[in-house]
C-alpha positions, 0 to 999 in steps of 0.5 A: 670637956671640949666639943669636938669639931664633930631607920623594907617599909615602914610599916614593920611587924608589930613584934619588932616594936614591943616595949623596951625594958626599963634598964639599961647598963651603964656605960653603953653596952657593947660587948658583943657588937661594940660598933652598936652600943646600947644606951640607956633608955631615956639617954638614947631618947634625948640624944634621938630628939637632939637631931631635930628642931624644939618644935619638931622633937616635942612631938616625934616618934621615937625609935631605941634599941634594944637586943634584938633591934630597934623598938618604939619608945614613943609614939609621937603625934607628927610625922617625924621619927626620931633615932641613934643610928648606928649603921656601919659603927657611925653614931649619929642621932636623925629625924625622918619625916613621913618618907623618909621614913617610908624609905630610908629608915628601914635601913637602919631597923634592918641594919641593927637585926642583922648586926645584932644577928651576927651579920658582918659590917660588909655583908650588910652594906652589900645587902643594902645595895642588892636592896635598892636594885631588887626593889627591897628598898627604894629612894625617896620618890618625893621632896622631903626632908630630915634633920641632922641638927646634934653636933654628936656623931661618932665613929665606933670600930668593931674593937670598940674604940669611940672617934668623935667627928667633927660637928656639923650640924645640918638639914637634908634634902632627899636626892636620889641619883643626884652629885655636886654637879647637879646641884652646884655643890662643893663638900663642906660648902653650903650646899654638898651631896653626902654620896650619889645613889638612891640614898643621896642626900642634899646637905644644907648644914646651919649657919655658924650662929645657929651652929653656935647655939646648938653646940651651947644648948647641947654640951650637957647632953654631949658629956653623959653620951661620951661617958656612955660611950666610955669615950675621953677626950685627950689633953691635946682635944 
C-alpha cells in the first residue's frame, strides 16, 4: 500500500482512569460517533507511542480510549504522555511533555467525554473557546514541547468516512498568541504556526531524510491503522 502525502488540569479524577478492558473490536469502532474510533487496545498504544522519538516512547505514558474517555493504559516513567487524539474527527497520534500536559491535553480528555456524551463537533470547539477565556483552560505558560513525529493523521467525517493527510512528520514548540510574523514563518516551510491563539504551536517538521526513515520504520504500523479504520486506498493513491 502506498504511504499517503499525510490530551482542566491534568490531574483528572482517578474514575476517569480506571483500567480499559482487553477487548476491543475490529475494525475500529464507530458506530455511534464514527468521527472517534475505538481501536484496539495494544494498536491504539503503538500508534500513541508512533508520535514520539525511541528514546521518548520506551518510557511514556499512555492514554487509550474507551467508552466513556480516555483511560490510562500505562504508567510511564518520564515526563511525557503519549495519545490518539481525535478531536473534531482529525486523528492523529501526539506526546506532550510535562506542560503540555498540564495545559493542552485536557482538551483532548474533555474533547472524547462530551463527544462520546453526545455533544456536537461545534458546540465543543465553542466550549474550548469560552474555556481559555473563563480560565478552564489555559496556554502553556512556559517553553515546552510536543511531538508529532507519525506520519499518520486522518480525517474522519461524522458519516464515517477516513481521508488520509499528507505526512509531516514534525516537533512543536508552544506559542501562545503568537503568528508567522512573529516568528518568520511561512506555512509548510521550515518553521510555521498551526493557528494564533492560546494554543498555538510553533511547527518545526523534520528534515526530509529523518522524514524518510520514519515513513520506512512506520509502514507496518500504517496498514493495521488504515484497516482499522476500514480505510483503502484508491487505484489512483
Amino acid at each position: 500500500m502506498n504511504i499517503h502525502l499525510r490530551l482542566r488540569a491534568w490531574a483528572l479524577a482517578s474514575a476517569v482512569f480506571t483500567a480499559m478492558p482487553a477487548t476491543a473490536q475490529t475494525p475500529a469502532s464507530r458506530a455511534t460517533f464514527p468521527d472517534h474510533p475505538m481501536l484496539p487496545r495494544d494498536l491504539e498504544i503503538e500508534l500513541a507511542l508512533n508520535a514520539a522519538p525511541k528514546h521518548v516512547r520506551d518510557r511514556a505514558t499512555v492514554l487509550v480510549l474507551d467508552s466513556t474517555g480516555y483511560v490510562r493504559a500505562r504508567e510511564g516513567t518520564n515526563a511525557f504522555t503519549c495519545v490518539v487524539s481525535r478531536r473534531g474527527g482529525d486523528v492523529f497520534p501526539v506526546c506532550w511533555d510535562a506542560e503540555g500536559a498540564r495545559t493542552l491535553l485536557p482538551i483532548d480528555l474533555d474533547d472524547a467525554r462530551l463527544r462520546l456524551g453526545g455533544t456536537s463537533i461545534a458546540e465543543i470547539d465553542r466550549r474550548v473557546a469560552d474555556g481559555f477565556k473563563n480560565g478552564t483552560y489555559r496556554a502553556p505558560s512556559r517553553t515546552g514541547v510536543a511531538y508529532m513525529l507519525s506520519p499518520m493523521r486522518y480525517r474522519i467525517d461524522e458519516t464515517g468516512k477516513v481521508t488520509p493527510s499528507n505526512p509531516n512528520p514534525h516537533v512543536m514548540f508552544y506559542g501562545p498568541g503568537l503568528t508567522d510574523a512573529d516568528i518568520g514563518g511561512v506555512r509548510g516551510s521550515l518553521v510555521f504556526m498551526n493557528k494564533v491563539g492560546p494554543d498555538g504551536m510553533i511547527i518545526v517538521p523534520v528534515g526530509s531524510r529523518e522524514r524518510e526513515a520514519i515513513l520506512s520504520e512506520s509502514r507496518p504500523l500504517i496498514d493495521r491503522v488504515e484497516n482499522a479504520l476500514g480505510y483503502k486506498a484508491s487505484v489512483k493513491e
